[in-house]
C-alpha atoms as a printed R data frame, in Angstrom:
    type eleno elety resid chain resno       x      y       z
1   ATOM     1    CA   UNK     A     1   0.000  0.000   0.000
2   ATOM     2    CA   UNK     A     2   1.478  3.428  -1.159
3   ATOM     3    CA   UNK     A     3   1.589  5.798   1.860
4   ATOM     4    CA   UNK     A     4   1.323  9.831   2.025
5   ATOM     5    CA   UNK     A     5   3.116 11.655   4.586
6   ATOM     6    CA   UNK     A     6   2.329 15.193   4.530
7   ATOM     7    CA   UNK     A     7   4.022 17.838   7.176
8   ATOM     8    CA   UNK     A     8   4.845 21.415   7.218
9   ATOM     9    CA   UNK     A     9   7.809 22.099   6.253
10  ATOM    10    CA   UNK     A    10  10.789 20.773   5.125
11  ATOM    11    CA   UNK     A    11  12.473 20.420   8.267
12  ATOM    12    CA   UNK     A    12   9.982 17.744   9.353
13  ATOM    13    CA   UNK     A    13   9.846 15.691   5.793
14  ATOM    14    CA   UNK     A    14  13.579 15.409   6.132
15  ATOM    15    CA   UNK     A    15  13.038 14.333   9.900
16  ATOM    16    CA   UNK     A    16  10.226 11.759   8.430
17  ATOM    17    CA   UNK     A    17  13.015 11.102   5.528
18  ATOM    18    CA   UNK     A    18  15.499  9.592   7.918
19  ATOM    19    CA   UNK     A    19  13.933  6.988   8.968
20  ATOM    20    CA   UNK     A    20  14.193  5.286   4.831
21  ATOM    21    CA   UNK     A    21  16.521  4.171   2.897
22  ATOM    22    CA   UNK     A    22  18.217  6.859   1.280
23  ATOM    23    CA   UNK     A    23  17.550  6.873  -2.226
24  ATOM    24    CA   UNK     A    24  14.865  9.402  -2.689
25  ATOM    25    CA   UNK     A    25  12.836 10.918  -5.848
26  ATOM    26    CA   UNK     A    26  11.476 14.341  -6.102
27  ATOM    27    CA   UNK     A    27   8.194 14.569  -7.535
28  ATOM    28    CA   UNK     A    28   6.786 18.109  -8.550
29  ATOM    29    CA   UNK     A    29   2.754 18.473  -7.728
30  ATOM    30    CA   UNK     A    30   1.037 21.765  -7.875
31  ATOM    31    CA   UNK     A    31   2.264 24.527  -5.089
32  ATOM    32    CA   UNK     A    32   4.798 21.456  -3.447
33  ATOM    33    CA   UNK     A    33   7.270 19.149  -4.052
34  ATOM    34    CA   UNK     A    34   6.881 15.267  -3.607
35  ATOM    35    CA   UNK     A    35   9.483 13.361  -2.310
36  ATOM    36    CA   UNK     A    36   9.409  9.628  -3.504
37  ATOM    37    CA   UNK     A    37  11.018  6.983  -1.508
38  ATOM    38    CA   UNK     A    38  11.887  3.522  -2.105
39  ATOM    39    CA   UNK     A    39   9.921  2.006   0.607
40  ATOM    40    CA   UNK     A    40   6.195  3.048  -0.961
41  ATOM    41    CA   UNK     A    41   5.942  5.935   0.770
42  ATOM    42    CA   UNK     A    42   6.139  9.335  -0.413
43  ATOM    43    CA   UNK     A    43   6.705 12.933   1.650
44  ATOM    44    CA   UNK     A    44   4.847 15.868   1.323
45  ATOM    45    CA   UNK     A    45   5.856 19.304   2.815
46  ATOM    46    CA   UNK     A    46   2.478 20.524   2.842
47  ATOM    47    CA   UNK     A    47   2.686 24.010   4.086
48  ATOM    48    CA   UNK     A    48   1.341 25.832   7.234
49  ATOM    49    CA   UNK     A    49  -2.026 25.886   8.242
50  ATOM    50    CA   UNK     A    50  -4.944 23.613   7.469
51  ATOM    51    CA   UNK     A    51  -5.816 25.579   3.986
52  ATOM    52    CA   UNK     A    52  -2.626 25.354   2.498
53  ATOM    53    CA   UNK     A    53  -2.155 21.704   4.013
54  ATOM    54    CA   UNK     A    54  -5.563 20.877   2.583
55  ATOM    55    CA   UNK     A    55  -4.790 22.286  -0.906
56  ATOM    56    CA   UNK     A    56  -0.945 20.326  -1.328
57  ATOM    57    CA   UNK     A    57  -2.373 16.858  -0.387
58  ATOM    58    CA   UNK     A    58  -5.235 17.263  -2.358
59  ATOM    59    CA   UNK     A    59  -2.963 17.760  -5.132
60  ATOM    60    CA   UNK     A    60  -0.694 14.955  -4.240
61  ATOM    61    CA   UNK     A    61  -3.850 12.476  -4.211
62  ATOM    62    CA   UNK     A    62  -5.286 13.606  -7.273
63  ATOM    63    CA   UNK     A    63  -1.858 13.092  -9.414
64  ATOM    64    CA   UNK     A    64  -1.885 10.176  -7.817
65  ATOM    65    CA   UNK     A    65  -5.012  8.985  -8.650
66  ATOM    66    CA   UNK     A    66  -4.744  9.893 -12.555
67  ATOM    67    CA   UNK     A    67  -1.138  8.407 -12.485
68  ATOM    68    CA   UNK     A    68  -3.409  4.899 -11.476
69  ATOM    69    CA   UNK     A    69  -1.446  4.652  -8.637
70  ATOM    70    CA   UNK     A    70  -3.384  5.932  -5.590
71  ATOM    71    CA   UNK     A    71  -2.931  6.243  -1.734
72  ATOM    72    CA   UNK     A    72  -3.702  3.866   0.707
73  ATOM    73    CA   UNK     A    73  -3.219  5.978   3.339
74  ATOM    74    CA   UNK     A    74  -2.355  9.636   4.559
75  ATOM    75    CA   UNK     A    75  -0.337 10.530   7.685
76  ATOM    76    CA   UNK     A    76  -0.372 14.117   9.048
77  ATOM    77    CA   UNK     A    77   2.847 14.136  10.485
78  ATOM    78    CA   UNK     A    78   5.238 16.948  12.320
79  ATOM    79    CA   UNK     A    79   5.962 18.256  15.723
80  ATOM    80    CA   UNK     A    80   3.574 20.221  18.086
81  ATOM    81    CA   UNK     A    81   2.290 21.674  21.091
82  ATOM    82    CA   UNK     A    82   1.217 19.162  24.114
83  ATOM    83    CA   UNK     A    83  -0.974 19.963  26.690
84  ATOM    84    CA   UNK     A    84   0.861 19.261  30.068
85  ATOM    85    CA   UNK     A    85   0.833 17.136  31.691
86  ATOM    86    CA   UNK     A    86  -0.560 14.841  29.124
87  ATOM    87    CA   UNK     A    87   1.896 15.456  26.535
88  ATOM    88    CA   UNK     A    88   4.959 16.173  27.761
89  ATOM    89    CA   UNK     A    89   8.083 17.507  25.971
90  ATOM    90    CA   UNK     A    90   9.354 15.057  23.686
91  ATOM    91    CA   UNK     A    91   6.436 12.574  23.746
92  ATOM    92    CA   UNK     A    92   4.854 11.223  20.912
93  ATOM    93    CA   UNK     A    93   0.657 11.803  19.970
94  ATOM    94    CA   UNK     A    94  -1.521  9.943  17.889
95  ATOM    95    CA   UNK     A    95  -4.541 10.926  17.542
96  ATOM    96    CA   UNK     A    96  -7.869  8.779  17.467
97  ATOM    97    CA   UNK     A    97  -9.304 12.424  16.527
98  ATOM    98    CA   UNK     A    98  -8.519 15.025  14.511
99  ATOM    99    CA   UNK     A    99 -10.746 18.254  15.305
100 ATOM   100    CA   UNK     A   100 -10.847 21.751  14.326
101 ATOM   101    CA   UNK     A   101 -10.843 24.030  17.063
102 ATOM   102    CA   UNK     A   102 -11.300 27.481  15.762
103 ATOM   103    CA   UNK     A   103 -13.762 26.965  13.394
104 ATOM   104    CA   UNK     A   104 -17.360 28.275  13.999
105 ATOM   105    CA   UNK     A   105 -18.313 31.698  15.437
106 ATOM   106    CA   UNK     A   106 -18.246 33.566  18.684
107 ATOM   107    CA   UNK     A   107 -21.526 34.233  20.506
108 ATOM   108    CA   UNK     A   108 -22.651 36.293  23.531
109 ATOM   109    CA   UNK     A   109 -22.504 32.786  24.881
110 ATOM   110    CA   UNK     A   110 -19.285 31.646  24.212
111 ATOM   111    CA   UNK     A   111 -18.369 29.679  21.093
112 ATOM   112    CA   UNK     A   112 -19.595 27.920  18.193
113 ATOM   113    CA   UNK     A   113 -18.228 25.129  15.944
114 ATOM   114    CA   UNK     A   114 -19.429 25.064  12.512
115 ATOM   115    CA   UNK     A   115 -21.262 22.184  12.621
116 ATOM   116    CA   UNK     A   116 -23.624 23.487  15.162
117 ATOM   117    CA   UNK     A   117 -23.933 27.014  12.380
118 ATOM   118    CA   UNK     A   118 -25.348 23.532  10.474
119 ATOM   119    CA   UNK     A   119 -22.424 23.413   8.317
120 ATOM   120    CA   UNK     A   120 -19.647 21.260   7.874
121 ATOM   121    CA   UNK     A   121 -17.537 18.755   9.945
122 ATOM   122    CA   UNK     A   122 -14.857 19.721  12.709
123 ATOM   123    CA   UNK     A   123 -13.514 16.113  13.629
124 ATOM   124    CA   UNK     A   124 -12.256 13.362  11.442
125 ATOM   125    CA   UNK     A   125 -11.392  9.967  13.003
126 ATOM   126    CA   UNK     A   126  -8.911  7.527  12.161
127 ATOM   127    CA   UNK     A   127  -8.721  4.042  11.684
128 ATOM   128    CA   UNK     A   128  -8.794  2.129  15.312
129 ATOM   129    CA   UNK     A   129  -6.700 -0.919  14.117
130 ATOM   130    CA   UNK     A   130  -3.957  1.728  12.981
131 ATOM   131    CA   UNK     A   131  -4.414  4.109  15.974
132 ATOM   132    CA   UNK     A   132  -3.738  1.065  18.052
133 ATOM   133    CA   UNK     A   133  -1.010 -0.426  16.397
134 ATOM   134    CA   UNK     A   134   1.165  2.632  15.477
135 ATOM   135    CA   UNK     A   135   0.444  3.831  19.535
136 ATOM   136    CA   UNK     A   136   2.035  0.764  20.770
137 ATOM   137    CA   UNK     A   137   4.781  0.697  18.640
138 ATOM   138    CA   UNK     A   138   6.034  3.514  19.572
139 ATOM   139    CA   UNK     A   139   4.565  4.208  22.993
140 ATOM   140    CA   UNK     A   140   2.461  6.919  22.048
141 ATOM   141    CA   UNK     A   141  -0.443  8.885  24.118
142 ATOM   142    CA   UNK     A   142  -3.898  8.883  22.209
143 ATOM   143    CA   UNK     A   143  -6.148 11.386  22.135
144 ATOM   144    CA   UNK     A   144  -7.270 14.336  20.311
145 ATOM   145    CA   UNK     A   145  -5.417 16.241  18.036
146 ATOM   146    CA   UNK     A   146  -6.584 20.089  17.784
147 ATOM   147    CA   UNK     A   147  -6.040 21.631  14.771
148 ATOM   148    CA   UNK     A   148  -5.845 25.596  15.266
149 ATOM   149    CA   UNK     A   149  -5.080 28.670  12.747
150 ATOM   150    CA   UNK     A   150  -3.700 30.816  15.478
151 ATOM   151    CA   UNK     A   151  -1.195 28.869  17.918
152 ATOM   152    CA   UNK     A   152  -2.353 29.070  21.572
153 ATOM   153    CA   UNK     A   153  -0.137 31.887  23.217
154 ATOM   154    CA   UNK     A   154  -1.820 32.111  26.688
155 ATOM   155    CA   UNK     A   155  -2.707 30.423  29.737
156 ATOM   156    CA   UNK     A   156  -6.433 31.110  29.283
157 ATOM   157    CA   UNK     A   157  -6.398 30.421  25.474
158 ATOM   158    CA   UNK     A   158  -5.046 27.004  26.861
159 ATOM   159    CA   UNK     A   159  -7.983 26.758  29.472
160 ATOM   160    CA   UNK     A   160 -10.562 27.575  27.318
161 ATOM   161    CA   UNK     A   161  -9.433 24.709  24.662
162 ATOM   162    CA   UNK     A   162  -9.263 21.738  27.769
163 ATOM   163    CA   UNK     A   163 -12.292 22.712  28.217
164 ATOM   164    CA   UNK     A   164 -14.152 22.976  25.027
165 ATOM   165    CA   UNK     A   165 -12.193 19.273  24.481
166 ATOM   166    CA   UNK     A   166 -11.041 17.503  27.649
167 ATOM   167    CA   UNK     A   167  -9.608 14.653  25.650
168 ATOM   168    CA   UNK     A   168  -7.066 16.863  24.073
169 ATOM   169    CA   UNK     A   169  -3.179 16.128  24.117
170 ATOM   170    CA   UNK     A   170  -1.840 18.362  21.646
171 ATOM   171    CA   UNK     A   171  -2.254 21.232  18.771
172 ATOM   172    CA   UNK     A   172  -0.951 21.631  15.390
173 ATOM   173    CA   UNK     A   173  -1.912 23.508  12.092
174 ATOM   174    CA   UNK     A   174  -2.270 20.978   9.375
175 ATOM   175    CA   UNK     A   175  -3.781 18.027  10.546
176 ATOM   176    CA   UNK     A   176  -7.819 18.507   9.849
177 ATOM   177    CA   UNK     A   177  -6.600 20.548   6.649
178 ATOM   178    CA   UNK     A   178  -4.823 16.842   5.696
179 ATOM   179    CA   UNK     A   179  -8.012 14.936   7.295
180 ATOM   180    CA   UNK     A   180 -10.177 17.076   5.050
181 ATOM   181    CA   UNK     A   181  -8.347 16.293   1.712
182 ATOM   182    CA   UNK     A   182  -8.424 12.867   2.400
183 ATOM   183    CA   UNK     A   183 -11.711 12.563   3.559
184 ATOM   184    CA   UNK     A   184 -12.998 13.936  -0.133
185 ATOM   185    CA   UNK     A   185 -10.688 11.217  -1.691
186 ATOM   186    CA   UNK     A   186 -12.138  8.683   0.577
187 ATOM   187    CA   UNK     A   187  -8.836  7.577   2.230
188 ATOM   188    CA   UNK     A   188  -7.931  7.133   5.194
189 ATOM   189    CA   UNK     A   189  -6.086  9.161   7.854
190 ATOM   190    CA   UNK     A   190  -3.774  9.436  10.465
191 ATOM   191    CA   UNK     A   191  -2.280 11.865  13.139
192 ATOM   192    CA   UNK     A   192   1.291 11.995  14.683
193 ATOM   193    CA   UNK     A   193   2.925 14.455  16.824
194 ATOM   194    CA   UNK     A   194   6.070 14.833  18.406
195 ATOM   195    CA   UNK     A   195   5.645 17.141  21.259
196 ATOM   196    CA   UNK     A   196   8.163 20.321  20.582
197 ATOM   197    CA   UNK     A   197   6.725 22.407  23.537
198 ATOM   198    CA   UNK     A   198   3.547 23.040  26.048
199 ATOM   199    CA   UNK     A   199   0.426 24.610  24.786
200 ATOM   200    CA   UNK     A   200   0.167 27.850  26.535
201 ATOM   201    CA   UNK     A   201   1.973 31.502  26.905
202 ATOM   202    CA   UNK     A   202   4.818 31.294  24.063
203 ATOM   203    CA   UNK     A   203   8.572 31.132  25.310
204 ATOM   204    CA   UNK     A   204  10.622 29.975  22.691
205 ATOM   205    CA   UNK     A   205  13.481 28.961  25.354
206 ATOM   206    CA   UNK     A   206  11.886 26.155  26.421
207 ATOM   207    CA   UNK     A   207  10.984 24.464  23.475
208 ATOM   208    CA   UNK     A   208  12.533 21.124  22.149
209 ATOM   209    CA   UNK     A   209  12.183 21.221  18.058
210 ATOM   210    CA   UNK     A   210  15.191 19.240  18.056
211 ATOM   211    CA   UNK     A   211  14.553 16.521  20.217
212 ATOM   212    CA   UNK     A   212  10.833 16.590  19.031
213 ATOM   213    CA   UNK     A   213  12.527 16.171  15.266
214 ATOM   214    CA   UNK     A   214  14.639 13.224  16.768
215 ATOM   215    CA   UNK     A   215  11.769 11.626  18.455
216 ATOM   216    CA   UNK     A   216   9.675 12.042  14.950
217 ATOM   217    CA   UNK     A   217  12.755 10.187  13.158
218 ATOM   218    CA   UNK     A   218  12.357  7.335  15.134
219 ATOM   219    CA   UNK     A   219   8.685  6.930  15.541
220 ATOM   220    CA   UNK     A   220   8.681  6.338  11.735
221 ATOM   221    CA   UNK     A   221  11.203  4.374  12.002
222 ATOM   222    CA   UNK     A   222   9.710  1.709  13.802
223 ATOM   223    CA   UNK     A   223   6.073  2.265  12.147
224 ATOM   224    CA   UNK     A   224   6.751  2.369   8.568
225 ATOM   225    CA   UNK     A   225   6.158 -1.112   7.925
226 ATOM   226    CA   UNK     A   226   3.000 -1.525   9.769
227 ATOM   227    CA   UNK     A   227   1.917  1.547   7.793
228 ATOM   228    CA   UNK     A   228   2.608 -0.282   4.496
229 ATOM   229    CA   UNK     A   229   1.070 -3.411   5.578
230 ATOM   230    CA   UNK     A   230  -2.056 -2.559   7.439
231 ATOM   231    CA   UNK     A   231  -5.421 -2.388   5.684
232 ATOM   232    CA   UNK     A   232  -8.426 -0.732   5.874
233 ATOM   233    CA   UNK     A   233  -9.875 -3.949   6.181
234 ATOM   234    CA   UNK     A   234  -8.651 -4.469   9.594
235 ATOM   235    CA   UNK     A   235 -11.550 -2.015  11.331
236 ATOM   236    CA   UNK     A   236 -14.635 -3.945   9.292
């Protein structure tokens, strides 16, 4: 099964990259560049946010498609923000639930998601079979995964998100922006973080890109085969 792995930015792809062999193709696709491995799985730096995200791996999926040689799977992959003391630095996320945080409205009485505006979706769920599997293997939390346009920068930002979803462990930018392209090409999805710092006021002194990076590199390199190997056939 051909496997997807979309993140950011380059710095995570070539953190994902490690962790195969080392010959490598790259692949142009509209607004990105593909980078083709010899294990049957291909990286994506996506871009930041969830629109840009969205936009790249639809693009991958589609040249796929026409090229009649699709995706099995796509893996939202890069470091992120945990919320402590769930997801401390340098742990690893996977997420059973990829949600949107920030998008809806505000109201008098607080606010909105989209869904209840009667629009939309704001959570994508992956497979359980490959949540399971790819936890254990590398001894990740599970949880949800937040996706948010604006990183959290305060305390009470933080608050207000634990509250609105108490089984959150982390935030990103990308992941329901991947979730959402791959939903409309009717493949599966999955979520992995490596925790780079805590979800709350911003101090870039604190924060571990490089160990999270490290800890990425060897999460896929202990789950690449069971990515290549498992089947959607597994959860029916």
């Amino acid at each position: 099964m051909r496997v997807l792995v979309a993140t950011a930015v380059p710095a995570e792809r070539d953190a994902v990259a490690q962790a195969f062999p080392p010959a490598a193709e790259d692949v142009p696709v509209p607004g990105a560049v593909l980078r083709r491995t010899a294990a049957g799985c291909d990286l994506l730096a996506a871009g930041v946010g969830p629109a840009r995200a969205a936009a790249s791996v639809s693009a991958a999926l589609t040249a796929a498609a026409l090229d009649g040689t699709p995706y099995g799977l796509v893996v939202s992959a890069g470091i992120g923000g945990g919320f402590p003391p769930a997801a401390p630095l340098g742990s690893l996320v996977v997420a059973d639930e990829i949600t949107v945080a920030d998008l809806g409205a505000e109201t008098a009485d607080g606010f909105l998601p989209v869904t209840e505006l009667g629009f939309g979706t704001v959570t994508h769920r992956s497979p359980e079979s490959l949540v399971r599997v790819v936890s254990e293997a590398i001894g990740a939390r599970t949880g949800t995964v937040l996706t948010v346009s604006t990183v959290t920068g305060t305390a009470a930002r933080a608050d207000g998100l634990r509250a609105l979803h108490p089984r959150a462990l982390a935030e990103g930018m990308e992941g329901f922006g991947v979730a959402e392209a791959a939903a409309a090409h009717e493949v599966p999805v999955l979520e992995i973080r490596a925790i780079s710092n805590p979800v709350g006021p911003r101090d870039r002194a604190a924060w571990r890109i490089g160990d999270a990076l490290a800890a990425l590199t060897e999460a896929f390199g202990k789950i690449a085969p069971l990515m290549e190997s498992w089947s959607q056939h597994d959860d029916q």
